[in-house]
Each structure stands twice: as structure tokens, then as C-alpha cells.
C-alpha positions, -999 to +999 in steps of 0.1 A: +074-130-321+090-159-319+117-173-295+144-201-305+168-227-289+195-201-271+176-174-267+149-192-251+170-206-225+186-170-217+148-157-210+139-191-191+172-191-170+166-149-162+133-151-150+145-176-122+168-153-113+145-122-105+113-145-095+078-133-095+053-110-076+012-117-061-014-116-088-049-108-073-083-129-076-105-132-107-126-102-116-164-103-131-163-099-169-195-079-168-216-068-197-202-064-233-205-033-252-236-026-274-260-001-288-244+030-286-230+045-315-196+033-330-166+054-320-136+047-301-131+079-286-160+068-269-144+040-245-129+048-217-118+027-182-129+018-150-111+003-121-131-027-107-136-039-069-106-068-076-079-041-090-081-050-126-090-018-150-116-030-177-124-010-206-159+005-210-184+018-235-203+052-233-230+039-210-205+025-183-208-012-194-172-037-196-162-038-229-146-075-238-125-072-265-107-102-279-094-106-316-067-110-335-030-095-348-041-092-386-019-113-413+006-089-432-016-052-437-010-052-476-022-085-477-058-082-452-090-077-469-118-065-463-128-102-463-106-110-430-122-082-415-157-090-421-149-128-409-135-117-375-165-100-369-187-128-382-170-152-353-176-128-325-143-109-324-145-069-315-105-064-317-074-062-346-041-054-338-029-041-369+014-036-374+030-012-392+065-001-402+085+029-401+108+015-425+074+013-448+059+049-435+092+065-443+118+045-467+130+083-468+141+106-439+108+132-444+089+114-474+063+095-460+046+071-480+011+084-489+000+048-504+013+030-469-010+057-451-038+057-472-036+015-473-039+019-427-066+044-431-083+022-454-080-008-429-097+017-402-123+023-420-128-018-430-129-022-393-151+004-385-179-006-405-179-040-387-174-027-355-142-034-349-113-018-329-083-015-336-046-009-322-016+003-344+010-015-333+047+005-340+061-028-350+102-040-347+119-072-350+162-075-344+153-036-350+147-031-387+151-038-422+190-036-420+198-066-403+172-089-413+166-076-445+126-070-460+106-038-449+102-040-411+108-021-381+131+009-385+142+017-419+183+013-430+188+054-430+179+054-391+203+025-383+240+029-372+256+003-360+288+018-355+306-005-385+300-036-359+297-069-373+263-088-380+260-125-391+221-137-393+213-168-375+181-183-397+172-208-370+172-185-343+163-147-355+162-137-322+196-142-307+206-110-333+192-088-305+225-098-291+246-090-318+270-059-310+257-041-341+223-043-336+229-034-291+247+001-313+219+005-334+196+004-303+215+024-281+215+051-312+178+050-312+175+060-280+205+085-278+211+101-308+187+131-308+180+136-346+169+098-343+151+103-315+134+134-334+127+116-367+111+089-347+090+110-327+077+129-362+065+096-379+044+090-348+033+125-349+027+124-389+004+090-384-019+104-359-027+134-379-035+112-407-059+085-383-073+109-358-111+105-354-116+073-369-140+055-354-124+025-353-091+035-339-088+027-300-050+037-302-011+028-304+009-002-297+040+030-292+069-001-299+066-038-303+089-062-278+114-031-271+149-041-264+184-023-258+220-023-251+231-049-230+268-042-217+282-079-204+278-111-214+242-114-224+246-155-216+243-150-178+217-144-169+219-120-141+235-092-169+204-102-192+180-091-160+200-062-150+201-046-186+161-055-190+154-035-156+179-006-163+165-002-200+129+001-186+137+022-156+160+046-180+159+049-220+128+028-226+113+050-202+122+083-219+115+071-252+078+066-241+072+099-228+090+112-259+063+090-283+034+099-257+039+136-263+044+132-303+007+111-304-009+139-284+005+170-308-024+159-328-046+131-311-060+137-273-081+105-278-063+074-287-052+049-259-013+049-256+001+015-252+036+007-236+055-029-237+075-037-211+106-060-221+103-101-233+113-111-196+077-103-187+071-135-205+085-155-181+079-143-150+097-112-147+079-084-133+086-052-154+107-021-140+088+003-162+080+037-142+048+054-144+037+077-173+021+112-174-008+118-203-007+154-212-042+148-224-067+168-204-092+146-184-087+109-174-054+092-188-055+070-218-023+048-211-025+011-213-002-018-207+006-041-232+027-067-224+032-102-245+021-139-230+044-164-252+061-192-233+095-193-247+097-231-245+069-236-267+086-214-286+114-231-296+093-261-305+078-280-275+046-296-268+035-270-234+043-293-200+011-280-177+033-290-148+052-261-149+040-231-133+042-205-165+008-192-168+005-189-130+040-172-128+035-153-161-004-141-141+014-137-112+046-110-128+024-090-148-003-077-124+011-057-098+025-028-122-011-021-141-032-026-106-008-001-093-010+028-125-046+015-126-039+010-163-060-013-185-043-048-199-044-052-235-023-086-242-006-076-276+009-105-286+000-147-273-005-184-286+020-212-298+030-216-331+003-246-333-020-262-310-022-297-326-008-311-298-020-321-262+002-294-241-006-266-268-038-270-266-042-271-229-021-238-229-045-223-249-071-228-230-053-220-199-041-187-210-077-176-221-088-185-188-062-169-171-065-135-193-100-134-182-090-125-145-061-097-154-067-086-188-087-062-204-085-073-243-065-093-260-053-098-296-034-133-308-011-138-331-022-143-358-048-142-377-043-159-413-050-193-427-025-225-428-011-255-411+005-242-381+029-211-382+007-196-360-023-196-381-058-193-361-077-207-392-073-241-413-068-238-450-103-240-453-112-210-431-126-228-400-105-228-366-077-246-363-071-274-340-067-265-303-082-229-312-117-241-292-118-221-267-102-189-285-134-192-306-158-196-274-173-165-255 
């Protein structure tokens, strides 16, 4: 994810309007996970003396699981895998594509499963877990173009006009056709059905592999937002209403279609991109239909929207310590583990990048349960962990430390 120029301002400007809430004290990493046999199904959570849920192997112990959101999935090897292991890291995040999974309404693509299943199993046998993250960017392949997010037969966008910004992606969100092709999404019930069957169709094909800690149900969700998305009191207003309302009901909708055929994997929800900034989430509560102990998480994004759009981090102001302090209260109150989906600048060459870094892997170690950056791949900058070489990338020090 990336933020640009307008955009960024938008998010900065919101997130003074709604402010922040108290984050609580640092929590004791405790032991990592070990010795016991290699299954996912196997973790489950506890909720420490500070407040912060920590994820935990079959004998009890805190599980401290850090890694990376893996380059394009056609494009990881085995190889990447293997190496993410060799440097100490026990997570992936691994995206995927309905647009891919289906380029068909009811035809799934059996290659595009058999390619994720493949990556389980790659990540398995080096002890790796995974999350499948339901991935979206300006909504799908119909405005942007390629073979991401939702696939040009589930977008209508009511005949509205779309005209592609290639400096700054994001501000289509605010585009009228792509606010129609959300609000279909989450009103139009043979959408909502489709949607809820590919989620259903990939769990029956990943269930039980031993790799597979769970779903990522919908990367940086947004919606409608009816007024002018440029002030930023309408920009807040339609982030809390879509949280509080459809966001809401699509989760519940995806949490029952995972559980059809899976009792086991972890169930991820996002809040909205304001979290970024300071914004405490409005999402509600969810019910597991699981029997036994719930397996929802929280999976918000850490990206600092200036650095974003292309500046060297300031440490003078406040965003780790306002981002800390907005997204505690909601998983200390569900008692829901924090897996950090999405974090890191597009390099950290510079003196303010590289402090962030380091400040943000301190700070996740007092809220957060795992984390996964973006990304691993190799190159000079573009968000690329690794030099061309293979070896970390400037700045990346402490992402690389235990």
C-alpha cells in the first residue's frame, strides 16, 4: 500500500480531527515457540497481565512471529522461503486475488489454487506460518487494470466515470465509480454471495495445512463516501459509519463462509487506513461460530502517510506514539491478538526512515502479536527488505535483529 501527495494529506488532516485514545505499558515478549510438532491449528492465544493477547504454541509458550508479505505469489520460490527461515523469520503473509481465483463467476482457477497450496506446503517444511491475505487495491482489476483485487465481472460502477491518476493510485478510492463499485460489493446480494463462495471454495482447498495460521478476510477495506471526500470531517464520518455498518456485515458474512469448511484458521479483520494515523477504529465486535475459544484477530496497517508520499520520517512528530496509542484499546477490549499486516517505508536509506524503523519494531513489541512487512523481495528501494545481492537493505538492522 502505498499513500501519495493528496491522499496523504486527506488521512493526515482526518486523524487530527478524531484524535487518539490511551495505549497501555509494554508487555514481556516471553519464550518463542519450539519443539512441538509443526501445525498451526496448534496455536492458540493468551491474554497477558498488561492487556495485550500474544499468540501461543501447544505447550503454553509466546509465540513471536515476525516475517514478511512475500513478493508477487507466482513469482516466490521455494528459495525465498527457505531464506526467511534461514534469517530467523517464523511468518509470510502471502496475497491473493479473487480476480486470479475466479476470472469466471463459478470457474475457479485450479492452477492459482494448486500454485497457494504449493506455497503452504513450501512454508511448512521450514516452519513457517502463514496468513492469506484477501488482497484489494482501488478495488480490482477494472480500474487499475492487471489481475488484482476483485475481478471486472463483480464490478459495477454504475456507468460513472474513472480517470487513473499514475502518481497517486490511491486518490481513485475517491473516484465516484469505484465509491459504486464498493457500495455494490457490499449491497448487492449476488455479489455479496459470490464473494462469500470464493472464500468458502479456498478453505476447503487449504484446510489442515500445517502451515496455515489463517485469513487476512480483506486488505485496507474502503467504501462509499457521500460528501466531499476533501474535508476532512466527511472522510472520518464515512470511515466510522463504514466500520460500524457494511464493513461490519461483510465480516460476519466472510467469518461464516471460512468456517463452512475450516473451524481452525485465525480470522483476521482490517479496520480502515485512518488507523494509520491515529484514528481509533469503529469496528464492532465479532462472533466465531467455531466451538471453543475464538480465533479472530486484528490486523490493522502501521504506514505513516508522509513517508509515504516521499519524505525522509521527522521523529519529532508524535506518529508512532499516536499510531501505538489509536490502535490498542479495540484489541485489549475483544482480547484479540495483533497481527500488523502491512508496515515499513518505501526505503530506509535515509536518517528519518531508518529511525522509524527501528522505532516501529520497538513499539510493535509492546502491542503486537506478529508482524509481517512489506515486502519481501530484492532491489534498491520500492520497498524491498533485501539488496540486489540478497543481504538486508540499508536501515533494515533492526528488522533483522531478535
Amino acid at each position: 500500500m502505498r499513500v501519495l501527495r493528496s491522499a496523504a494529506a486527506l488521512l493526515l488532516t482526518a486523524a487530527a480531527v478524531l484524535g487518539t485514545v490511551s495505549a497501555g505499558p509494554p508487555a514481556d515478549r516471553g519464550p518463542s515457540g519450539g519443539g512441538a510438532p509443526f501445525d498451526a491449528r496448534r496455536v492458540s492465544a493468551t491474554t497477558l497481565p498488561d492487556g495485550r493477547t500474544a499468540f501461543t504454541d501447544a505447550r503454553g509458550r509466546v509465540l513471536d512471529l515476525r516475517g514478511f508479505n512475500l513478493d508477487k505469489y507466482d513469482e516466490t520460490t521455494e528459495a525465498d522461503l527457505r531464506a526467511l527461515a534461514a534469517n530467523g523469520f517464523g511468518l509470510v503473509r502471502i496475497a491473493v486475488s479473487w480476480s486470479r481465483l475466479e476470472p469466471v463467476r463459478g470457474h475457479y482457477d485450479r492452477r492459482q489454487l494448486a500454485r497457494l497450496g504449493r506455497l503452504l506446503d513450501w512454508a511448512g517444511k521450514y516452519r513457517l506460518y502463514a496468513v492469506v491475505d484477501f488482497h484489494q487495491d482501488v478495488y480490482g482489476q477494472y480500474f487499475l487494470g492487471g489481475d488484482g483485487g476483485a475481478p471486472a465481472w463483480a464490478t459495477r460502477d454504475d456507468g460513472l466515470p474513472f480517470t487513473p491518476d499514475p502518481d497517486d493510485w490511491f486518490a481513485g478510492y475517491f473516484q465516484p465509480s469505484v465509491q459504486a463499485a464498493f457500495r455494490h460489493l457490499y449491497d448487492d446480494p449476488d455479489l455479496r454471495r459470490a464473494q462469500s463462495e470464493l472464500y468458502t471454495a479456498v478453505a476447503r482447498e487449504l484446510r489442515g495445512k500445517p502451515a496455515l495460521l489463517g485469513y487476512d478476510l480483506f486488505n485496507e477495506p474502503f467504501g462509499p463516501v457521500d460528501g466531499d471526500p476533501a474535508d476532512p470531517a466527511v472522510l472520518a464520518a464515512a470511515s466510522a459509519a463504514l466500520e460500524r455498518g457494511r464493513l461490519a456485515g461483510m465480516y460476519r458474512r466472510l467469518i461464516d463462509a471460512v468456517r463452512r469448511v475450516d473451524r481452525d484458521a485465525w480470522l483476521f479483520v482490517e479496520p480502515t487506513v485512518l488507523v494509520g494515523q491515529g484514528v481509533p477504529t469503529s469496528l464492532p465486535g465479532f462472533a466465531d461460530p467455531r466451538p471453543g475459544a475464538d480465533r479472530i484477530g486484528y490486523a490493522p496497517h502501521f504506514y505513516d502517510t508522509a513517508v509515504e508520499a516521499g519524505r525522509d520520517w521527522d521523529p519529532s512528530g508524535g506518529f508512532v506514539e499516536a499510531y501505538t496509542a489509536a490502535v490498542t484499546a479495540y484489541p485489549r477490549a475483544h482480547r484479540l491478538p495483533v497481527l500488523v499486516g502491512e508496515w515499513g517505508p518505501p526505503s530506509a536509506a535515509t536518517p528519518g526512515n531508518a529511525e522509524l524503523v527501528r522505532r516501529q519494531v520497538a513499539a510493535m513489541r509492546t502491542f503486537a502479536a506478529g508482524w509481517t512487512m512489506w515486502y519481501w523481495c530484492r532491489g534498491t528501494g520500492g520497498y524491498c527488505a533485501l539488496t540486489p545481492d540478497g543481504r538486508p537493505a540499508p536501515g533494515y538492522g533492526p528488522v533483522f535483529t531478535r
